[in-house]
PyMOL Python script that loads the backbone (N, CA, C, O; Angstrom):
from pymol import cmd

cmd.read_pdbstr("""\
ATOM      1  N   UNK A   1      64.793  65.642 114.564  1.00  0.00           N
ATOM      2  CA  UNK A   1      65.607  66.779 114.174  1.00  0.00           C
ATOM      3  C   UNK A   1      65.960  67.597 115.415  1.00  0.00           C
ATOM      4  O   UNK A   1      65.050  67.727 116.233  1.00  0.00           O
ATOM      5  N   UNK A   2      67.147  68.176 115.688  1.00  0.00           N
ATOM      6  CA  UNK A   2      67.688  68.486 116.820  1.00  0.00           C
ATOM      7  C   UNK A   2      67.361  70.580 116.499  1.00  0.00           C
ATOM      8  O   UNK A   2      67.688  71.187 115.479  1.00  0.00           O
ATOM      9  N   UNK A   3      66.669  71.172 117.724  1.00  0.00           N
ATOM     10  CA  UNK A   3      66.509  72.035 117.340  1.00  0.00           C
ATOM     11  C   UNK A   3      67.987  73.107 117.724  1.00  0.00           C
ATOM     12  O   UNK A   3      69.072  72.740 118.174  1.00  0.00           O
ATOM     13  N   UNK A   4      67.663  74.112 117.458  1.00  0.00           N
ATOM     14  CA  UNK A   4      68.728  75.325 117.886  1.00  0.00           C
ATOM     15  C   UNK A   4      68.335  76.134 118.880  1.00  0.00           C
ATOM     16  O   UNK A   4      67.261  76.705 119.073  1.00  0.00           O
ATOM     17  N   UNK A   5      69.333  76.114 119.484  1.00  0.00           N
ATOM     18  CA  UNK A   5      68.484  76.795 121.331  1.00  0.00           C
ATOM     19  C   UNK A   5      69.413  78.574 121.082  1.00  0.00           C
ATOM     20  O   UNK A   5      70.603  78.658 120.778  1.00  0.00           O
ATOM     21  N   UNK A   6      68.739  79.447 121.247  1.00  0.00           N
ATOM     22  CA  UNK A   6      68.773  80.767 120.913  1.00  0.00           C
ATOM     23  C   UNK A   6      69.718  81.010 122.601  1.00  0.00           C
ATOM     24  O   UNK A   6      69.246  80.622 123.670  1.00  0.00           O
ATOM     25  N   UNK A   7      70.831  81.588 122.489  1.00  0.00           N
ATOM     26  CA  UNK A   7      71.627  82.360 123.829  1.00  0.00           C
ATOM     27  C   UNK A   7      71.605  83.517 123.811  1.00  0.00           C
ATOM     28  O   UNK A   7      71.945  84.243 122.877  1.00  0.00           O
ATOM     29  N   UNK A   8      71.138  83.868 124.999  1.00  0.00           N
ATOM     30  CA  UNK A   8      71.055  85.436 125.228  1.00  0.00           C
ATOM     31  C   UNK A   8      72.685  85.367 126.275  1.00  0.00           C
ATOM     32  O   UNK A   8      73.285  84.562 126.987  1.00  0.00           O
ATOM     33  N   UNK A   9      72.867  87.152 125.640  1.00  0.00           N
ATOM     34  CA  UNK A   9      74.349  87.496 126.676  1.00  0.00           C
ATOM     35  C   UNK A   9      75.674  87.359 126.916  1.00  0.00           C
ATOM     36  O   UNK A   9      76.458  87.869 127.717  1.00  0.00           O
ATOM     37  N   UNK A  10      75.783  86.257 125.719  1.00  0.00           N
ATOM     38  CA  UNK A  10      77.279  85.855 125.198  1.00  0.00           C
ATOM     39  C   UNK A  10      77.719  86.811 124.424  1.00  0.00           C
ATOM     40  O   UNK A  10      77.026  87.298 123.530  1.00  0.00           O
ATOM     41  N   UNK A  11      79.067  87.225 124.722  1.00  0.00           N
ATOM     42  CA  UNK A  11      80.288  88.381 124.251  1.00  0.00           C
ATOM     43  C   UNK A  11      80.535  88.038 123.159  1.00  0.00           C
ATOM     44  O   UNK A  11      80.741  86.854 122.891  1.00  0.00           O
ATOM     45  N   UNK A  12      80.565  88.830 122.428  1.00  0.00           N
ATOM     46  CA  UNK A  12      81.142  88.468 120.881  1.00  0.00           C
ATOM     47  C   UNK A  12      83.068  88.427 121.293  1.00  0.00           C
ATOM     48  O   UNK A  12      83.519  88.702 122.404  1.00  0.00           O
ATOM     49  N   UNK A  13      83.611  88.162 120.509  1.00  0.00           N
ATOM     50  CA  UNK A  13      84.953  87.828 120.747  1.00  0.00           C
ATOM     51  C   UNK A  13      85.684  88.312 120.522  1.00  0.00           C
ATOM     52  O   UNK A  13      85.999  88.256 119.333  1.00  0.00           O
ATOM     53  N   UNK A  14      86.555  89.179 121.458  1.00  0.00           N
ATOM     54  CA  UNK A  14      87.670  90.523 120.351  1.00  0.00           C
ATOM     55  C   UNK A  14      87.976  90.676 118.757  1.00  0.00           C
ATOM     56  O   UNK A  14      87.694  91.520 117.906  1.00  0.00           O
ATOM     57  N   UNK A  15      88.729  89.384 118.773  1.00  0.00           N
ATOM     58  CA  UNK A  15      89.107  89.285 117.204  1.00  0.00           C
ATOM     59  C   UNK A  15      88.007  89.135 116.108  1.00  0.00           C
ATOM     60  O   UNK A  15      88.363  89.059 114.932  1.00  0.00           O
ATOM     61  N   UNK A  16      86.605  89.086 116.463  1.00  0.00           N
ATOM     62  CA  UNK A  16      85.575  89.610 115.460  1.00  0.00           C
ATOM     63  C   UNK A  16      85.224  90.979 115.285  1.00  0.00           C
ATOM     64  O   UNK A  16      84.901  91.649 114.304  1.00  0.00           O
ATOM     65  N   UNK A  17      85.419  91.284 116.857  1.00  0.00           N
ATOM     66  CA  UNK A  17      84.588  92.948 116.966  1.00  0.00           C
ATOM     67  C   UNK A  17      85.999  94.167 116.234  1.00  0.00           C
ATOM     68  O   UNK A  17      85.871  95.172 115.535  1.00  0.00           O
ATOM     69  N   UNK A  18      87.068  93.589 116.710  1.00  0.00           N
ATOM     70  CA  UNK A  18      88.237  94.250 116.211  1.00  0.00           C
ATOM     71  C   UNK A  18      88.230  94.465 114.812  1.00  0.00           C
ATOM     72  O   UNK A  18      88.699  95.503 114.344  1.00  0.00           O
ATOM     73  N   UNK A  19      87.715  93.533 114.067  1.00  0.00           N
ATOM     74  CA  UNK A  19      87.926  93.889 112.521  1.00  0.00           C
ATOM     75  C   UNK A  19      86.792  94.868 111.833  1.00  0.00           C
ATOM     76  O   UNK A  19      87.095  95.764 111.046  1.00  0.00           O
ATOM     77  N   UNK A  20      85.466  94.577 112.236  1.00  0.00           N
ATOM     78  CA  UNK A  20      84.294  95.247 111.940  1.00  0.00           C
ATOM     79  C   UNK A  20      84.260  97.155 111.480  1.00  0.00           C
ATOM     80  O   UNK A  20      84.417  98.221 112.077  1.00  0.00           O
ATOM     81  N   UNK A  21      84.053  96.839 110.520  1.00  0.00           N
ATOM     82  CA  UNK A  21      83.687  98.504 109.726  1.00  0.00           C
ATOM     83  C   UNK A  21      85.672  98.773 109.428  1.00  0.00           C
ATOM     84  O   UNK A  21      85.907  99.967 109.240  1.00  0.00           O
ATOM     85  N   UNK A  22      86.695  98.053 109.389  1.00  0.00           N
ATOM     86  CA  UNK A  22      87.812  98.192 109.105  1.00  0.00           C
ATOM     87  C   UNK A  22      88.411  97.692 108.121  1.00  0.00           C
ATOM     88  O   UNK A  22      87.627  96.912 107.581  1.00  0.00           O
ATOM     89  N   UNK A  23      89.403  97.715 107.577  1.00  0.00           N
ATOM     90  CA  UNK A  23      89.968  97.649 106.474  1.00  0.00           C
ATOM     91  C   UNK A  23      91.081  97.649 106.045  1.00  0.00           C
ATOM     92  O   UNK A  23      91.329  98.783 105.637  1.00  0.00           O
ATOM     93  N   UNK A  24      92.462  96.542 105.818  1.00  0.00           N
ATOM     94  CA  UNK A  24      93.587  97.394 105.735  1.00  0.00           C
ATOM     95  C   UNK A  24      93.852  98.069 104.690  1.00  0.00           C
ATOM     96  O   UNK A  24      94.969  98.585 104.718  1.00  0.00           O
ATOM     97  N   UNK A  25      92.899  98.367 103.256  1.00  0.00           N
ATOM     98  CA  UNK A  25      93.158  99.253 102.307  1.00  0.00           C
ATOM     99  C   UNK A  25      92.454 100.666 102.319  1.00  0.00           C
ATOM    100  O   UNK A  25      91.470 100.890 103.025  1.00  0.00           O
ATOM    101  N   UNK A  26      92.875 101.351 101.709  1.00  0.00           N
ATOM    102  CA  UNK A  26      92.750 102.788 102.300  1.00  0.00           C
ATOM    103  C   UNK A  26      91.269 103.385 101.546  1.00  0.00           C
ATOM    104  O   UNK A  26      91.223 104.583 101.266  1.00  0.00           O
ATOM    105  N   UNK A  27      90.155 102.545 101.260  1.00  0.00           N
ATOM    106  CA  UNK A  27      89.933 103.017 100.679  1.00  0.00           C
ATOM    107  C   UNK A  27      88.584 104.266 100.995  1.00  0.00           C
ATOM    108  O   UNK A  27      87.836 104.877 100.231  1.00  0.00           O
ATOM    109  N   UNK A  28      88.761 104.249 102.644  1.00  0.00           N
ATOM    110  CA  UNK A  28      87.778 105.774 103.442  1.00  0.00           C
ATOM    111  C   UNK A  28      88.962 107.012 103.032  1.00  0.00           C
ATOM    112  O   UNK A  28      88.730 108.217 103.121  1.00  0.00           O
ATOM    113  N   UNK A  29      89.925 106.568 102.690  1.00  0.00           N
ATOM    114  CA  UNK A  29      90.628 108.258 103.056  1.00  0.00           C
ATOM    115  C   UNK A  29      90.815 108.682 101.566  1.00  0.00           C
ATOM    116  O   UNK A  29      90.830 109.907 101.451  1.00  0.00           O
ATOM    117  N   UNK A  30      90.938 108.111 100.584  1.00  0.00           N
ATOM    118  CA  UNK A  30      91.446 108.515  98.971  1.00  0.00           C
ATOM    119  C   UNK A  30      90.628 109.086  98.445  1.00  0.00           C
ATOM    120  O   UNK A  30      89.429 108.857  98.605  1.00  0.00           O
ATOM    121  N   UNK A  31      91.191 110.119  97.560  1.00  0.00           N
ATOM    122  CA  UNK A  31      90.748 110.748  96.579  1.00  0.00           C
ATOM    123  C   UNK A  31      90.894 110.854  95.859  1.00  0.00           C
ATOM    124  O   UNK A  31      92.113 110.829  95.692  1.00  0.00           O
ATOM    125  N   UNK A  32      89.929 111.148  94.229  1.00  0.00           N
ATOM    126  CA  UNK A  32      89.258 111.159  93.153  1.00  0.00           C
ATOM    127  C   UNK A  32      90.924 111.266  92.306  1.00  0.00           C
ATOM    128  O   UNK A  32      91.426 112.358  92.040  1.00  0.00           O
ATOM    129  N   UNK A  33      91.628 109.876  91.963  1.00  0.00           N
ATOM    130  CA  UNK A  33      92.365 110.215  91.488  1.00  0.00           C
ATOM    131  C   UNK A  33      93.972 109.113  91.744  1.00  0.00           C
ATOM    132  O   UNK A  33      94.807 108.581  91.013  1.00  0.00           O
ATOM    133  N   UNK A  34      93.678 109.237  93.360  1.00  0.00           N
ATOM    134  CA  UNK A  34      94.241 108.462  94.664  1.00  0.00           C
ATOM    135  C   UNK A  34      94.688 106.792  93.976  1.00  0.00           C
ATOM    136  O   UNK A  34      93.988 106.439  93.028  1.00  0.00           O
ATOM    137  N   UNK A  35      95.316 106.239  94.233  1.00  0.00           N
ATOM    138  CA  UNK A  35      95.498 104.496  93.543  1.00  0.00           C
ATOM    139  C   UNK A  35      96.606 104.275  95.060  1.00  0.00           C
ATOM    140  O   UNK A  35      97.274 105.018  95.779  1.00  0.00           O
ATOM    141  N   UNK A  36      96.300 102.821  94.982  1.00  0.00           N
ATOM    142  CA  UNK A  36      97.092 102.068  95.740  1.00  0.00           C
ATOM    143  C   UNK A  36      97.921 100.498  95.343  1.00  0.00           C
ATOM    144  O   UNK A  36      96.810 100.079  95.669  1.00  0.00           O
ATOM    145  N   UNK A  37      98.274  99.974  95.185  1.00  0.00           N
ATOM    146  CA  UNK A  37      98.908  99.337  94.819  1.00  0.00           C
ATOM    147  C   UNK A  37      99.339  97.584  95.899  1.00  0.00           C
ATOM    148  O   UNK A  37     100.111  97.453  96.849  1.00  0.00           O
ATOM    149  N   UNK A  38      98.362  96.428  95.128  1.00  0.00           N
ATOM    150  CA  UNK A  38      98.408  95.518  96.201  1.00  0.00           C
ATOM    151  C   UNK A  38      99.344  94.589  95.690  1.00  0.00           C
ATOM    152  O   UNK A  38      98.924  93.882  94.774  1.00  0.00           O
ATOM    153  N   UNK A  39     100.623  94.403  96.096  1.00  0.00           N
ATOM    154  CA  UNK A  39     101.656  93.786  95.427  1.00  0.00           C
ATOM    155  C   UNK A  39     101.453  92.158  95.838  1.00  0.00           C
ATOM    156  O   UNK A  39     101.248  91.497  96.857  1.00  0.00           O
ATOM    157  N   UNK A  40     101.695  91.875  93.982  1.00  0.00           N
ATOM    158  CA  UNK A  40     101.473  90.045  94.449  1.00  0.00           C
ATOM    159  C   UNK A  40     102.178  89.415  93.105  1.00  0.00           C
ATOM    160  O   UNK A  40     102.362  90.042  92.061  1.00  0.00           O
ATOM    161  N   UNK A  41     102.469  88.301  93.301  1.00  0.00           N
ATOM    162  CA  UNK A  41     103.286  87.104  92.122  1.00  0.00           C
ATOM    163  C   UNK A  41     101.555  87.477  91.130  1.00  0.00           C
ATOM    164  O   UNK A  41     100.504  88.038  91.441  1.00  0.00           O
ATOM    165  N   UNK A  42     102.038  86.845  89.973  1.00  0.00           N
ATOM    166  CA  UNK A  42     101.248  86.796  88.953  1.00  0.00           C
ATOM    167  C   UNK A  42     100.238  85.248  88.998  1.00  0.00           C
ATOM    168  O   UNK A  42      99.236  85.014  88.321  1.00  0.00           O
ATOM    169  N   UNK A  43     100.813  84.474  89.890  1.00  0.00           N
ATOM    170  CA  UNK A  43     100.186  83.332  89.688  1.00  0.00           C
ATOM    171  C   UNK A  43      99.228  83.733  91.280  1.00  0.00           C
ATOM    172  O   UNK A  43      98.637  82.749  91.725  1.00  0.00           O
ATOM    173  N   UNK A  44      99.085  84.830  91.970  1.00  0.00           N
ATOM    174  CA  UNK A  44      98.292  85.102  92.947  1.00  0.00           C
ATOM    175  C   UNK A  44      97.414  86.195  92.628  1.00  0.00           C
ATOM    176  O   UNK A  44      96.592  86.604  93.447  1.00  0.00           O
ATOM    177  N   UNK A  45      97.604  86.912  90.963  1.00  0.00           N
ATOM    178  CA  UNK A  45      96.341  87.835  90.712  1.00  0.00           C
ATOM    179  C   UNK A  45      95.228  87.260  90.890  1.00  0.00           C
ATOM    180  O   UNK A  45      94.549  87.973  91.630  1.00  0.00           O
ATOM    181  N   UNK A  46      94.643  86.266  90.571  1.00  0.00           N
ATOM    182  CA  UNK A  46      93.480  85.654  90.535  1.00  0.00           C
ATOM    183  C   UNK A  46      92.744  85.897  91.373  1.00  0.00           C
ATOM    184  O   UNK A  46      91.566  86.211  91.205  1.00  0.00           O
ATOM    185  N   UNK A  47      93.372  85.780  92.522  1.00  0.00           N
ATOM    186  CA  UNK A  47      92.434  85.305  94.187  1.00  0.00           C
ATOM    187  C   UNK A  47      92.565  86.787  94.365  1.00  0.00           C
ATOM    188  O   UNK A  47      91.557  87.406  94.707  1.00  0.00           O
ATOM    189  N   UNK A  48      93.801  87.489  94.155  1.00  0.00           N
ATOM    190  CA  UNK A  48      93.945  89.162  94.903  1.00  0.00           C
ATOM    191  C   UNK A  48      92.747  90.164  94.017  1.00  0.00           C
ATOM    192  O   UNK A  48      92.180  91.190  94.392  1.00  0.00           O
ATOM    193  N   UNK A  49      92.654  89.533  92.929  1.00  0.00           N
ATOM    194  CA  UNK A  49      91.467  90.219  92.161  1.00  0.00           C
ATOM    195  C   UNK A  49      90.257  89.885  92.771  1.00  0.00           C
ATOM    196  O   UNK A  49      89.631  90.659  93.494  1.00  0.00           O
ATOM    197  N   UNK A  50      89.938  88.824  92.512  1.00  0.00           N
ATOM    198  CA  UNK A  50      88.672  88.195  93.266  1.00  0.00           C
ATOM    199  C   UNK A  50      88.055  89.114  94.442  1.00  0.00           C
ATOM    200  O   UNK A  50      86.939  89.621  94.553  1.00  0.00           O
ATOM    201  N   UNK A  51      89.547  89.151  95.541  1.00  0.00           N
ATOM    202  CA  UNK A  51      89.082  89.490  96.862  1.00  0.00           C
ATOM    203  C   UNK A  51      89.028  91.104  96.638  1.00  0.00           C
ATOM    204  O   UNK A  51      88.292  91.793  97.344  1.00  0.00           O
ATOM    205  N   UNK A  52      89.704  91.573  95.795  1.00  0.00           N
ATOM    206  CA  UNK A  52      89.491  93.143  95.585  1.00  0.00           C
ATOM    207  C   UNK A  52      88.458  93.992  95.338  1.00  0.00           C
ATOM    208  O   UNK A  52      88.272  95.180  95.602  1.00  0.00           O
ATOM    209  N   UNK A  53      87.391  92.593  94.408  1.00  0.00           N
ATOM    210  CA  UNK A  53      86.607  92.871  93.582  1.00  0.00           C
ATOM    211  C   UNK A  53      85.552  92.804  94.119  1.00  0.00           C
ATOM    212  O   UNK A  53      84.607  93.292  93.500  1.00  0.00           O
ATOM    213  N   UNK A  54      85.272  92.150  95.539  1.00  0.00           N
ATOM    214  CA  UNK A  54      84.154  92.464  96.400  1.00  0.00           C
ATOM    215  C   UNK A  54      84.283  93.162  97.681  1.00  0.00           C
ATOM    216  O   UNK A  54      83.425  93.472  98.508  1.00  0.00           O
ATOM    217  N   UNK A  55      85.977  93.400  97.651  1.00  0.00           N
ATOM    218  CA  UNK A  55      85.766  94.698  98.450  1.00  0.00           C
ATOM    219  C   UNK A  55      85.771  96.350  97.985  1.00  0.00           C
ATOM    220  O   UNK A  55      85.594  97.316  98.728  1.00  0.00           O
ATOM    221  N   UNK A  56      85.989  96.353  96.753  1.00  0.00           N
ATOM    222  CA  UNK A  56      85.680  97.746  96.535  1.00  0.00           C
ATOM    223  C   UNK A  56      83.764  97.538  96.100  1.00  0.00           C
ATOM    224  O   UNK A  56      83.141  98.414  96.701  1.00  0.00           O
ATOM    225  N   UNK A  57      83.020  96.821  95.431  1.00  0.00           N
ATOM    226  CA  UNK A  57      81.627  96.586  95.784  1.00  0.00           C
ATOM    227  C   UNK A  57      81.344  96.826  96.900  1.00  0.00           C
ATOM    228  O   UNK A  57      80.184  97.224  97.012  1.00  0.00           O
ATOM    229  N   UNK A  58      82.076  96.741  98.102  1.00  0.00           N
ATOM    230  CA  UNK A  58      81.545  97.086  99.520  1.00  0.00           C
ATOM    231  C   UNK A  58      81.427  98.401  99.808  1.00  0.00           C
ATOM    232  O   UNK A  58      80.431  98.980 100.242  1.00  0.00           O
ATOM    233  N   UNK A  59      82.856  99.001  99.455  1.00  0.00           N
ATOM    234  CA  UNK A  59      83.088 100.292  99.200  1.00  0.00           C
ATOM    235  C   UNK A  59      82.296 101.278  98.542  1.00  0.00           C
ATOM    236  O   UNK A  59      82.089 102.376  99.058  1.00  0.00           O
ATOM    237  N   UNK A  60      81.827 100.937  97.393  1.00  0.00           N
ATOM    238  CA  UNK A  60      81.316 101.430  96.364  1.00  0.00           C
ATOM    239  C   UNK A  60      79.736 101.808  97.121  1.00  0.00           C
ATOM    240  O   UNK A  60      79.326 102.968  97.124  1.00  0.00           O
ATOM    241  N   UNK A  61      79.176 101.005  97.561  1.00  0.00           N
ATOM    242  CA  UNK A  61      77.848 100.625  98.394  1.00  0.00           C
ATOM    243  C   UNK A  61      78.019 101.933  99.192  1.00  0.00           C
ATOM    244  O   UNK A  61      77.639 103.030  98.782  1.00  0.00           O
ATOM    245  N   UNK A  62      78.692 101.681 100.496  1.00  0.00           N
ATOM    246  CA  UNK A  62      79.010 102.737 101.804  1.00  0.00           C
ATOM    247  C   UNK A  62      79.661 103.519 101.289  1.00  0.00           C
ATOM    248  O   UNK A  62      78.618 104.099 100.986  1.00  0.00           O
ATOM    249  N   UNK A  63      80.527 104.234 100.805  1.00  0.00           N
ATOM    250  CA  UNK A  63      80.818 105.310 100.321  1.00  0.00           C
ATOM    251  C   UNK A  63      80.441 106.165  99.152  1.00  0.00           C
ATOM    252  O   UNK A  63      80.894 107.302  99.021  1.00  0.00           O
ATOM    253  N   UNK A  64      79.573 105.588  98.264  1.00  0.00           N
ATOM    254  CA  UNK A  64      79.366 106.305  96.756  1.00  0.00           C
ATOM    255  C   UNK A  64      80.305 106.621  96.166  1.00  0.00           C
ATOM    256  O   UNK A  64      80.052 107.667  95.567  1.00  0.00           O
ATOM    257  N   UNK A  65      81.323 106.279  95.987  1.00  0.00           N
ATOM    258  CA  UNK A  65      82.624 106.710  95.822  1.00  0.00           C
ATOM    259  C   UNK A  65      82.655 105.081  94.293  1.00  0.00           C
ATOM    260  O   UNK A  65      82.093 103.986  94.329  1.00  0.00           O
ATOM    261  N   UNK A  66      83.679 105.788  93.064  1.00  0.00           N
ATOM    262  CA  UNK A  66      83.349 104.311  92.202  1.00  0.00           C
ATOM    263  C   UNK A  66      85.357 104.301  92.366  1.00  0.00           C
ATOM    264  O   UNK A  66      86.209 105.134  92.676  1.00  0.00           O
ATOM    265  N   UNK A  67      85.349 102.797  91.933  1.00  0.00           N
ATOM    266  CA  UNK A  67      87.079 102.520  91.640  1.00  0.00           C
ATOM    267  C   UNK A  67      86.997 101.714  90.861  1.00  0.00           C
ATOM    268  O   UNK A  67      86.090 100.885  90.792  1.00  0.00           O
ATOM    269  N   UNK A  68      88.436 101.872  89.745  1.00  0.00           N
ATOM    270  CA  UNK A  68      88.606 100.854  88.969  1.00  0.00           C
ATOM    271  C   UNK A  68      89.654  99.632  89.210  1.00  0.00           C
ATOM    272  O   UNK A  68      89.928  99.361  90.379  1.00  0.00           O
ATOM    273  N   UNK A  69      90.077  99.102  88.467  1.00  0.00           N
ATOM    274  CA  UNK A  69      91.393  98.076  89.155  1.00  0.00           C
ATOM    275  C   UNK A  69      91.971  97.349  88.086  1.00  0.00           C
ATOM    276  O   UNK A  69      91.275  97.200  87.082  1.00  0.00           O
ATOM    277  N   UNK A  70      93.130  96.859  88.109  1.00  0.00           N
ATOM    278  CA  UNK A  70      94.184  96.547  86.979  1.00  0.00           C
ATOM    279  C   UNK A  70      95.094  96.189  87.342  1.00  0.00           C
ATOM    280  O   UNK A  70      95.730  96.722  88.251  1.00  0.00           O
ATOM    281  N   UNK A  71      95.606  94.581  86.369  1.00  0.00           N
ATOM    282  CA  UNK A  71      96.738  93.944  87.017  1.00  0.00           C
ATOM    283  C   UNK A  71      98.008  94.859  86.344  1.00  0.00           C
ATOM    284  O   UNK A  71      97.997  94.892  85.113  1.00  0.00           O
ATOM    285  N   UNK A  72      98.559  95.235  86.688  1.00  0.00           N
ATOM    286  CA  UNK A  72      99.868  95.600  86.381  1.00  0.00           C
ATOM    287  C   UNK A  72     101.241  94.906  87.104  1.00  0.00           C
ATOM    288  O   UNK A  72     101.231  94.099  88.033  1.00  0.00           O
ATOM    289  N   UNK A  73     102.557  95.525  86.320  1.00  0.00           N
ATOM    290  CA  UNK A  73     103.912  94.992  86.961  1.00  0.00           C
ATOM    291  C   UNK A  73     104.364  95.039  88.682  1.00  0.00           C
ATOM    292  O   UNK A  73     104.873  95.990  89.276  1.00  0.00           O
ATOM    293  N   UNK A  74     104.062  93.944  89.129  1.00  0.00           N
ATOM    294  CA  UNK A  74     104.054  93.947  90.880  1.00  0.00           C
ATOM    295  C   UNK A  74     103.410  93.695  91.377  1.00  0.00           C
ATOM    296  O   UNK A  74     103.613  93.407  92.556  1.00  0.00           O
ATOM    297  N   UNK A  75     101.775  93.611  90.626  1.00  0.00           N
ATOM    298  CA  UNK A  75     100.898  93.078  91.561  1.00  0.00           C
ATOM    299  C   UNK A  75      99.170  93.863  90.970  1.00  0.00           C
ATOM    300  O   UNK A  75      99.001  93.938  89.753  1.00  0.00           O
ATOM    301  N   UNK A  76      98.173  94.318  91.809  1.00  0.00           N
ATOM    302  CA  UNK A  76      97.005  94.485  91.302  1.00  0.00           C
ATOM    303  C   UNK A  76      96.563  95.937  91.754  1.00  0.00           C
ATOM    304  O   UNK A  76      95.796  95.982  92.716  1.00  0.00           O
ATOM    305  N   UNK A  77      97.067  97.463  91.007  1.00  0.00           N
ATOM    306  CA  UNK A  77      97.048  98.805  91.132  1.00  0.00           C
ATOM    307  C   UNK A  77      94.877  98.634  91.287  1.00  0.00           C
ATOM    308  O   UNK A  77      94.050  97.923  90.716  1.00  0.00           O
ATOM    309  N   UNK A  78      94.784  99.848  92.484  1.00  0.00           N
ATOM    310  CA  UNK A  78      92.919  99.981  92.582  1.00  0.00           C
ATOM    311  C   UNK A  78      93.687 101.667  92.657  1.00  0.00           C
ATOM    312  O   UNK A  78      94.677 102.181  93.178  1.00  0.00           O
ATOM    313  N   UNK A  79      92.534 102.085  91.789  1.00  0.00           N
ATOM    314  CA  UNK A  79      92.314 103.855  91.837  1.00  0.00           C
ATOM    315  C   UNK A  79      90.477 103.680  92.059  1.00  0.00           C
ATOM    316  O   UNK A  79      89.539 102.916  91.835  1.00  0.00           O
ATOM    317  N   UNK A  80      90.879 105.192  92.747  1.00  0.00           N
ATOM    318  CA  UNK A  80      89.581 105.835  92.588  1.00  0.00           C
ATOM    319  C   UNK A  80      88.913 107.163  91.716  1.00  0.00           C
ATOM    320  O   UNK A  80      89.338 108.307  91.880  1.00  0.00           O
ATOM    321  N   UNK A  81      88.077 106.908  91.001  1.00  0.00           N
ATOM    322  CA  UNK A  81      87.782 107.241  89.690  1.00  0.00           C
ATOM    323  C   UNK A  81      86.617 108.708  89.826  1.00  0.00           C
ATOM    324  O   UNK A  81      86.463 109.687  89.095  1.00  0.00           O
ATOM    325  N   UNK A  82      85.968 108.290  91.079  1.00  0.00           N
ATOM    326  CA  UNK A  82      84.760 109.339  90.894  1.00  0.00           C
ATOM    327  C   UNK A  82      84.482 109.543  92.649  1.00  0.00           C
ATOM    328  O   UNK A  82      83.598 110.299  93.050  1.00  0.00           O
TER     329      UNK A  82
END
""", "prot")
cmd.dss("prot")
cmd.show_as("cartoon", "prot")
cmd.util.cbc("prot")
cmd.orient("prot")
């Protein structure tokens, strides 16, 4: 069995460190009330829900903040509720 050799001192890589603690939905600045709107075909709610649905869980975690979410006409509306 081939083991794993541990590297000290290697740079993490812009395009990882660049994304970290970021987000392109708004959901550090909204308020109790606030909705945004992620526009998509109907045959792409699925996956846009999916991925919505564990990033406001992320949200929900680090901010205490709760949101709900709903497919509507255009795509998949997220408010924030509390």
């Amino acid at each position: 069995m081939n083991e794993i050799t541990i590297d000290k001192d290697i740079p993490i890589p812009q395009n990882i460190t660049s994304r970290q603690g970021r987000t392109k939905y708004p959901f550090r600045i909204m308020e109790v009330g606030d909705s945004f709107l992620i526009p998509c075909d109907k045959k792409d709610r699925k996956r846009v829900t999916s991925t919505i649905s564990s990033t406001i869980a992320r949200f929900k975690l680090e901010l205490k903040h709760e949101y709900t979410r709903a497919c509507v006409d255009g795509g998949v509306r997220i408010w924030r509720v509390k």
